[in-house]
BAPALO-834716 format. One line per 10 residues: number of its first residue (from 1); their letters; for each residue x, z, y of C-alpha. Coordinates in Angstrom, 1 decimal, decimal comma. Layout:
N
NUM) A) X:Z:Y; ...;
END
This chain:
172
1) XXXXXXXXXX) 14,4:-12,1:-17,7; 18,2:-13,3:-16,9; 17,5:-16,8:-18,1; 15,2:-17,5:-15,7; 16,6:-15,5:-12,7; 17,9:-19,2:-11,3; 14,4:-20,5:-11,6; 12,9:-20,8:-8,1; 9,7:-22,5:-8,0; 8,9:-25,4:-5,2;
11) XXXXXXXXXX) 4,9:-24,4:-5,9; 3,2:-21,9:-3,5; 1,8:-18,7:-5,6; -0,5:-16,3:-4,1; -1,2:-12,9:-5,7; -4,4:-11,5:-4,3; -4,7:-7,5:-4,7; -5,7:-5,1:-2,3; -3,9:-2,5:-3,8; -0,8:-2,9:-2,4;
21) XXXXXXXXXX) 1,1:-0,7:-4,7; 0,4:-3,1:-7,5; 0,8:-6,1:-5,5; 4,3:-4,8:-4,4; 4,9:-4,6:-8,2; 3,7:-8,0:-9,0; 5,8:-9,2:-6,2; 9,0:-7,4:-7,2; 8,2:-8,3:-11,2; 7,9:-12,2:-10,1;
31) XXXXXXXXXX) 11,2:-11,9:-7,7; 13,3:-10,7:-10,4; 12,4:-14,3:-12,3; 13,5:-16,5:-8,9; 9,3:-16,8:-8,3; 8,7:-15,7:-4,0; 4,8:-15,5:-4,3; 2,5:-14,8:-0,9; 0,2:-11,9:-0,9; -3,4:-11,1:0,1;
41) XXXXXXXXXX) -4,6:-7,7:0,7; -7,8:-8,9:1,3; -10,7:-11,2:-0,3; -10,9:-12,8:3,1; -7,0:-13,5:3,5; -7,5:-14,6:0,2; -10,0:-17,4:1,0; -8,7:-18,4:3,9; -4,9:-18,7:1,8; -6,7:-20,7:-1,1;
51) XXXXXXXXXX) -8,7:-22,8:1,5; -5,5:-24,4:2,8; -5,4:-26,3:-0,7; -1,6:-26,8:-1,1; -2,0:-23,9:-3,4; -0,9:-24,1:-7,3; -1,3:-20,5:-8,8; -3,5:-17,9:-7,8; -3,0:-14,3:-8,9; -6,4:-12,6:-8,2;
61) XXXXXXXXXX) -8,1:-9,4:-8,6; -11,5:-9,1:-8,5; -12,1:-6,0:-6,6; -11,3:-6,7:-3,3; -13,0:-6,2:0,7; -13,8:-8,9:2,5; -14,6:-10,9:-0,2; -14,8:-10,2:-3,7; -12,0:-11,8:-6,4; -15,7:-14,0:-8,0;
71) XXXXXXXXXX) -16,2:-15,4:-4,5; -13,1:-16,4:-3,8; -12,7:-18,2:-7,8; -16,0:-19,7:-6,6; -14,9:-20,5:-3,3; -12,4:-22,7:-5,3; -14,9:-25,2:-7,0; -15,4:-26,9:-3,8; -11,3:-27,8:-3,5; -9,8:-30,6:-4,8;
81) XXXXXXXXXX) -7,3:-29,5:-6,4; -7,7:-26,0:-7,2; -5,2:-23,9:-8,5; -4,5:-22,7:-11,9; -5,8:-18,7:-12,0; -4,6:-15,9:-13,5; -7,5:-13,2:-13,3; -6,2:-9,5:-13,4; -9,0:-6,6:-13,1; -9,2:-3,1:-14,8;
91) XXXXXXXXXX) -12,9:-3,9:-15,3; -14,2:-7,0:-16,9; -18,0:-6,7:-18,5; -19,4:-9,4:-20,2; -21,4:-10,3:-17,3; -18,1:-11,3:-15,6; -16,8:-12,5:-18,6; -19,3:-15,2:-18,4; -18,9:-16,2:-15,0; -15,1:-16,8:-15,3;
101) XXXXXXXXXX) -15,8:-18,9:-18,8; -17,5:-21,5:-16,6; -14,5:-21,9:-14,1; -12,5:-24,4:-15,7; -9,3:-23,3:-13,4; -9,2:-20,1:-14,4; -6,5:-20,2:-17,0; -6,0:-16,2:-18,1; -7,2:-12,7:-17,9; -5,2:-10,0:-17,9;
111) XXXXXXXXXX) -6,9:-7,0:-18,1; -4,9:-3,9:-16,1; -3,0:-2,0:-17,1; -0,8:-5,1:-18,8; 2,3:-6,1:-19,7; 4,6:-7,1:-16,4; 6,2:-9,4:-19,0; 3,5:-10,9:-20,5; 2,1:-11,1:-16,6; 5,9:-13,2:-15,8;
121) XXXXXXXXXX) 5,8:-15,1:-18,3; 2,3:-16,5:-18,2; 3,0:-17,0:-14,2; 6,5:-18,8:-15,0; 4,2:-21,4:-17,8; 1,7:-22,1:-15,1; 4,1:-22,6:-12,9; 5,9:-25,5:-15,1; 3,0:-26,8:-15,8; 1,8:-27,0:-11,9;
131) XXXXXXXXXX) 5,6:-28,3:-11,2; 5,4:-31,2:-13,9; 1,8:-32,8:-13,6; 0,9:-31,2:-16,5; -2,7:-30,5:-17,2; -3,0:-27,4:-19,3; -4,5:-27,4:-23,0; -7,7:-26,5:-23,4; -6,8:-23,7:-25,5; -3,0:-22,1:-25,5;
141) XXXXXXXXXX) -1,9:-20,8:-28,8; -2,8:-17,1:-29,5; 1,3:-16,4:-29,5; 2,2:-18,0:-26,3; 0,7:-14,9:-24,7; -2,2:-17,4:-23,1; -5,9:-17,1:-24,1; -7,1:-20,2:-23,6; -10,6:-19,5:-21,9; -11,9:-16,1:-20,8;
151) XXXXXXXXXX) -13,6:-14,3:-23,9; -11,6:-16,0:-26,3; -8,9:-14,1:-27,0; -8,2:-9,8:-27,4; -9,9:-7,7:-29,6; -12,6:-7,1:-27,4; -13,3:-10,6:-26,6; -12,6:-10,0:-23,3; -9,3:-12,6:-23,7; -6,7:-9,8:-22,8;
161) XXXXXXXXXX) -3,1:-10,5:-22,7; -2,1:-6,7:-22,6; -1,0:-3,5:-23,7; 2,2:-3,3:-24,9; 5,2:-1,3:-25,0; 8,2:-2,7:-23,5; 9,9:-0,4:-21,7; 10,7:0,0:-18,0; 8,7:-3,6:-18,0; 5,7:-2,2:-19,2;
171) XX) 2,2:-1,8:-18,7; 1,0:-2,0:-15,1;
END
C-alpha cells in the first residue's frame, strides 16, 4: 500500500458497523492508505451522518441497532446526492440481494470475511471517482476487484469481492 500512503482524500467517508472491532480494522486498514474515514456504531448515527449530505462514500453493514444497514441505503434515495456505497455483511440472501440491485448508489458488496485489500482498494477507486466528478460505469470490469451491480458478480451471484489469501492483509 506504500504508493498510496501520501494519498489523503478531501471527501468525507463514513464506515457504518457496529462491531467496533471490525470497524477499528476498517479504520486502521484505510489509515494506512492516507484515507481518515468517520465511524457509526449505530444505524441511527448512521442516518443522522448520511442525512447531513456532504457525504461521498458510505461503508455500511447491514446489521446494525437503531436502524438497520437497508434503512439507512433507503434512507438515501431521498438525498440529492447520495453517496457511492460499499455494502459489507456476513449474510446476504437473495431477498437482500434484490433490494440492493434496485439502489443505483450502491456500488459493491463485499461479503465478510474479505479481503482488507480488496476492501482498500475498492474505497481508494470510489474515492477518485467521488474526488474527479466521475460518474461510475455501470458495470466495472470483473478484474478491477468491482462487481458492477449487486448479484452480478462471485460465484454465488451474490457479487462478492472476497476471500483471498494475502497475508497479514487478509480476510476480515
Amino acid at each position: 500500500m506504500g504508493a498510496d500512503a501520501g494519498y489523503v482524500p478531501t471527501v468525507p467517508v463514513l464506515i457504518a458497523d457496529n462491531d467496533e472491532a471490525v470497524s477499528g480494522l476498517l479504520v486502521e486498514v484505510l489509515r494506512q492508505s492516507g484515507i481518515s474515514p468517520e465511524q457509526a456504531f449505530n444505524g441511527l448515527e448512521a442516518l443522522k451522518r448520511c442525512q447531513a449530505g456532504d457525504l461521498k462514500v458510505l461503508i455500511c453493514d447491514l446489521d446494525m441497532p437503531g436502524a438497520t444497514g437497508l434503512e439507512v441505503l433507503e434512507s438515501l434515495r431521498g438525498l440529492e446526492q447520495a453517496p457511492q456505497v460499499v455494502v459489507i455483511s456476513g449474510y446476504l440472501d437473495a431477498s437482500i440481494q434484490q433490494q440492493l440491485v434496485g439502489m443505483p448508489f450502491v456500488r459493491e458488496t463485499l461479503r465478510k470475511p474479505f479481503d482488507l485489500m480488496v476492501f482498500a482498494a475498492t474505497v481508494r477507486r470510489l474515492l477518485g471517482q467521488a474526488e474527479h466528478g466521475v460518474a461510475p460505469p455501470e458495470d466495472p470490469p470483473a478484474e478491477s476487484g468491482g462487481r458492477g451491480r449487486p448479484g452480478a458478480g462471485g460465484a454465488d451471484g451474490c457479487g462478492e469481492a472476497g476471500a483471498g489469501d494475502s497475508g497479514s492483509d487478509g480476510p476480515l
